[in-house]
N, C-alpha and C positions, 0 to 999 in steps of 0.2 A: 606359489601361484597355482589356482586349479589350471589341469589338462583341459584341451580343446574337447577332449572326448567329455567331461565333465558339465563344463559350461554349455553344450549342446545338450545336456539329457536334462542340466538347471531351468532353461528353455522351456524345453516340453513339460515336463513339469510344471513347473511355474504356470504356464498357458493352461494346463486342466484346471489348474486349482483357482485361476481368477475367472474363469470363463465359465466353475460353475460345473464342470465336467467333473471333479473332484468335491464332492460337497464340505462344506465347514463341519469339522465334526468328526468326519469318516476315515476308514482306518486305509493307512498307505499299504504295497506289498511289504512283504519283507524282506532286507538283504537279499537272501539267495534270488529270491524271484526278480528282484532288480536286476542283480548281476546275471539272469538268465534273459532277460526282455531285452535288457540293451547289450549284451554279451560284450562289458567289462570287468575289470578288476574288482575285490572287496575295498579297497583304499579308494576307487573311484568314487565306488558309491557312498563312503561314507563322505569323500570330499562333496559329493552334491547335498545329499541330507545337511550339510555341516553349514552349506552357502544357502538353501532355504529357511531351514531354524535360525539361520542372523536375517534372514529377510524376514520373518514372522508369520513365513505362512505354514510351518508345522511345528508340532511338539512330539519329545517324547517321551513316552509316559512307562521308565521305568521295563520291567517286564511285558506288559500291556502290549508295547509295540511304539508304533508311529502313524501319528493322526495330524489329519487338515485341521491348524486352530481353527477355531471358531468364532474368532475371530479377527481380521488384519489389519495391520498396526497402520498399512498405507489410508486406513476411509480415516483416520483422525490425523493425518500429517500433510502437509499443506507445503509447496516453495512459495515463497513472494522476490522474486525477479526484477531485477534492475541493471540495467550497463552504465547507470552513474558510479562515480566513484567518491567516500569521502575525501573532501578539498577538494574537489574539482568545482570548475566554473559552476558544471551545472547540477551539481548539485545540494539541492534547496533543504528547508528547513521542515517541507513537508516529508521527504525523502526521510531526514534524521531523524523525525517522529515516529516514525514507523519505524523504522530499526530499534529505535531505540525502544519502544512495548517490544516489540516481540522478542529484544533480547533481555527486558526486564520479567515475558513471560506478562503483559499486562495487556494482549490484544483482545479480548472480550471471548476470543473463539476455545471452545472445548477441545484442547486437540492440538498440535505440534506446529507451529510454524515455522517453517525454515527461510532463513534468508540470503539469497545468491546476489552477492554485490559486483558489480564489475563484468556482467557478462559479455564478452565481447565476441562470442561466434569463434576464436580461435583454439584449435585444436589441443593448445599447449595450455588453456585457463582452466584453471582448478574450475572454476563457478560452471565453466560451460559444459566441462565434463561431467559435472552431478547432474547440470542440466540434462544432457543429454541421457545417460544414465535412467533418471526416472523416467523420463518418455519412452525409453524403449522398454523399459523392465513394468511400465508401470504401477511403482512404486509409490507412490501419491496420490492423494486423492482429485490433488488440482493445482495448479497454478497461478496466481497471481502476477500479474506482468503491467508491470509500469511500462508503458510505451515510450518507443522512442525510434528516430530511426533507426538505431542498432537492434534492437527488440524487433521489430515490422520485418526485419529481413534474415534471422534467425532460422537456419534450415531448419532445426529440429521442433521448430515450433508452425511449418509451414501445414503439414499433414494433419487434417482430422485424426482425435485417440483423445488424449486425457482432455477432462475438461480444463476450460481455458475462462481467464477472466481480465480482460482489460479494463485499468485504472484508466480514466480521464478520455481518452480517445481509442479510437475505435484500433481493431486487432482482427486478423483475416484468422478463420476460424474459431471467434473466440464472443463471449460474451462482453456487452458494455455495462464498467458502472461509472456514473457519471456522476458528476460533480454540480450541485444548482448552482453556477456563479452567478448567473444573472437575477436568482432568486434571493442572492446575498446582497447583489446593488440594490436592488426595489429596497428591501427591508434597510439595510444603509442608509440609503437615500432618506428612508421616512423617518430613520432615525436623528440623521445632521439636519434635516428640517426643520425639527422640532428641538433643537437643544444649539443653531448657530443662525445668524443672519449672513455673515459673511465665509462662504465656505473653501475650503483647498483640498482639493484631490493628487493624489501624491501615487503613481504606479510607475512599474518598469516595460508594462503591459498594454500598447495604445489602444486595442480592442477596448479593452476595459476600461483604460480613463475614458474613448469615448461613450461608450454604453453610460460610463457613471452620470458625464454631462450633460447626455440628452436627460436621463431619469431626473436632474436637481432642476433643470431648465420646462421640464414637464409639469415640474411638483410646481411651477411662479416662482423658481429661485431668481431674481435679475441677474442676467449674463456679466453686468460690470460688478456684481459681488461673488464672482466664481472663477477661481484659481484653480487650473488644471494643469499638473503639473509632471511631462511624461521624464522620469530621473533612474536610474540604476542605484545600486546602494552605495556605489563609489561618485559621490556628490554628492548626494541626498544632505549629508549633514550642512556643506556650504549654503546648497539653494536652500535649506531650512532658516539656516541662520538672516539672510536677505532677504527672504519673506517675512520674519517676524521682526527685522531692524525699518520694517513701512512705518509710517502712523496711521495708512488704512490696512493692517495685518488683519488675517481669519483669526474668528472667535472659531471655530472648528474645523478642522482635518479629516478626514479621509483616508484610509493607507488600505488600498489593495492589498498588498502582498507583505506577507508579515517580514518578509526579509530586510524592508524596508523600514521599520521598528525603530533598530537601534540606533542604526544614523540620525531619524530623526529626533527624538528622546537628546543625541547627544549635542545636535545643531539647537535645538530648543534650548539645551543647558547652554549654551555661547552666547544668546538671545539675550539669556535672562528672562525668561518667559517659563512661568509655572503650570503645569497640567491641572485642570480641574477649575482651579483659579480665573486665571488668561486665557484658554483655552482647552477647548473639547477635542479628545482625540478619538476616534471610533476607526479601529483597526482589524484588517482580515487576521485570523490566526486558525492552526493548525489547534483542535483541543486533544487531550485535556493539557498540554505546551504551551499557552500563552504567551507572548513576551512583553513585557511593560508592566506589568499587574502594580507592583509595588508601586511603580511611578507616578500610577493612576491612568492608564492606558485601559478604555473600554472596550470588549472585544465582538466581533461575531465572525464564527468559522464552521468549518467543517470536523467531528469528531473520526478521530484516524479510524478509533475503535469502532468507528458504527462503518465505517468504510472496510475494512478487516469483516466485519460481521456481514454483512451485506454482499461481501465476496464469498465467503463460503457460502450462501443460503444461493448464490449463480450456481456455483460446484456442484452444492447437494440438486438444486433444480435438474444443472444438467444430465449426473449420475440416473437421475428419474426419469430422464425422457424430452425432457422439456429444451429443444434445440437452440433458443434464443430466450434466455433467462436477462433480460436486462434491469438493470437496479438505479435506483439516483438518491445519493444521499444529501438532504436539504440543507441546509444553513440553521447554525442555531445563535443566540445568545447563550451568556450562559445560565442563567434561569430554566431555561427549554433542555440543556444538554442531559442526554441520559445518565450518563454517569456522574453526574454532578457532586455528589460527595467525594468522589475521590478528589476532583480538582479543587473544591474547596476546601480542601484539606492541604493540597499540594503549595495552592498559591495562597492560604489565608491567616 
């Protein structure tokens, strides 16, 4: 373990060389002059050089000496932050999409991302101790943070320093990127208009079923051909089953939240009732993830990737100056999605 005398002169250090005082490039003292400026040991100083050369902010070069890279590994490394845990209640399928690029390495972004799962503010959690770690070393270029109240009350995330980017809802110090939901009902909406008479809306979300209602009830949907249906995914497949055992059942569906997928795909398979055939399903999902594809489940979502991307370009705004970098990534089909060959490839 380095010495307290150590990790205090890491400190100083460290603070010239991000702050600029130390330029990229430029040649550090030498041993002796170290060991005469901060009047420690030769094993001290080589234990500090030893703990910035793993942080990336020097090299050295042989006889030459010891120079400030040129540059630091932290502007292309990135945390994306959450206190959900996998299996847990809460979390969702948006959450696993995102883990799962960045630990496939398929987030769109040039550059490192790292992912802190579970963080819960206590002093004993691996995750909150990296956290905390690059806040104070600032060691990253920025953070991504899924909100939550465990997130919103985060000491080490309470103080102005690294830039900050909140997913979905807003974060005190921090940038918002937000999410078009209601830009996703409109375009839903005009899509079950046009491909159902009799429609069913199916969320865990009552905001949202009712937004979807008023939007099909705006569009001349008649109110007695519109099933709105507020269910969790623990149901979803019974109440599917009883809605299509009517004889006046929907010719098309609805599904807010893609969690809500499976259950119903497997209440439809109870039914007897075929996708495409019998009925229209036009479902929220997470790209390029889909779920139902095979089934015949039509989608429109949000691309994690263009969310991932749209967060760093808050990061890079903020690093430039720009105090309130806010982002909103829209709704696509998948026609519209940018990365669309890869998913066509994934699901085709």
């Amino acid at each position: 373990m380095p010495s307290r005398k150590a990790e205090q002169i890491v400190q100083v250090l460290r603070q010239e060389i991000l702050s600029g005082q130390r330029a990229p490039g430029s040649k550090l003292p030498t041993y002796d002059t170290l060991i005469e400026q901060f009047s420690v040991t030769r094993p001290t100083v080589a234990r500090v050089l030893k703990a910035l050369r793993g942080e990336g902010l020097i090299t050295v070069e042989g006889t030459r000496g010891i120079f400030v890279a040129k540059t630091f590994p932290h502007h292309n490394r990135y945390l994306w932050v959450t206190s959900e845990q996998p299996g847990s209640i809460e979390w969702t399928s948006f959450l696993a999409t995102i883990l799962d690029l960045i630990q496939s390495k398929e987030t769109g972004i040039a550059g490192e991302v790292i992912p802190l799962v579970g963080v819960d503010g206590r002093a004993n959690n691996p995750a909150y101790q990296q956290l905390c770690e690059a806040v104070q070393h600032s060691s990253v270029a920025g953070l991504l943070i899924m909100n939550s109240a465990t997130t919103y009350l985060l000491p080490a995330l309470q103080a102005p320093g690294l830039p900050l980017v909140a997913i979905w809802a807003p974060l005190p110090n921090a940038a918002l990127l937000s999410l078009d939901f209601n830009g996703l009902i409109e375009r839903a909406c005009a899509r079950l208009m046009a491909r159902g008479k009799r429609i069913a809306v199916m969320s865990p979300h009552a905001p949202n079923l009712e937004r979807t209602q008023e939007c099909l009830l705006k569009r001349g949907l008649d109110k007695e051909r519109l099933w709105a249906l507020h269910t969790a995914p623990v149901g979803c497949e019974r109440i599917t089953e009883l809605l299509f055992g009517r004889e006046d059942r929907p010719d098309a569906v609805f599904v807010t939240d893609d969690n809500l997928v499976t259950p119903l795909l497997a209440g439809l398979k109870r039914a007897k009732v075929r996708l495409r055939r019998d009925v229209f399903v036009l479902a929220h999902c997470n790209w390029p993830r889909p779920i139902g594809v095979s089934e015949g489940v039509e989608h429109i979502g949000f691309d994690v990737r263009e969310v991932l991307v749209k967060g760093k370009e808050c990061i890079d705004a903020q690093r430039a100056g720009d105090k309130s970098p806010n982002r909103v990534v829209p709704p696509r089909f998948l026609s519209e999605v940018i990365y669309s060959k890869s998913i066509i490839r994934e699901i085709g």
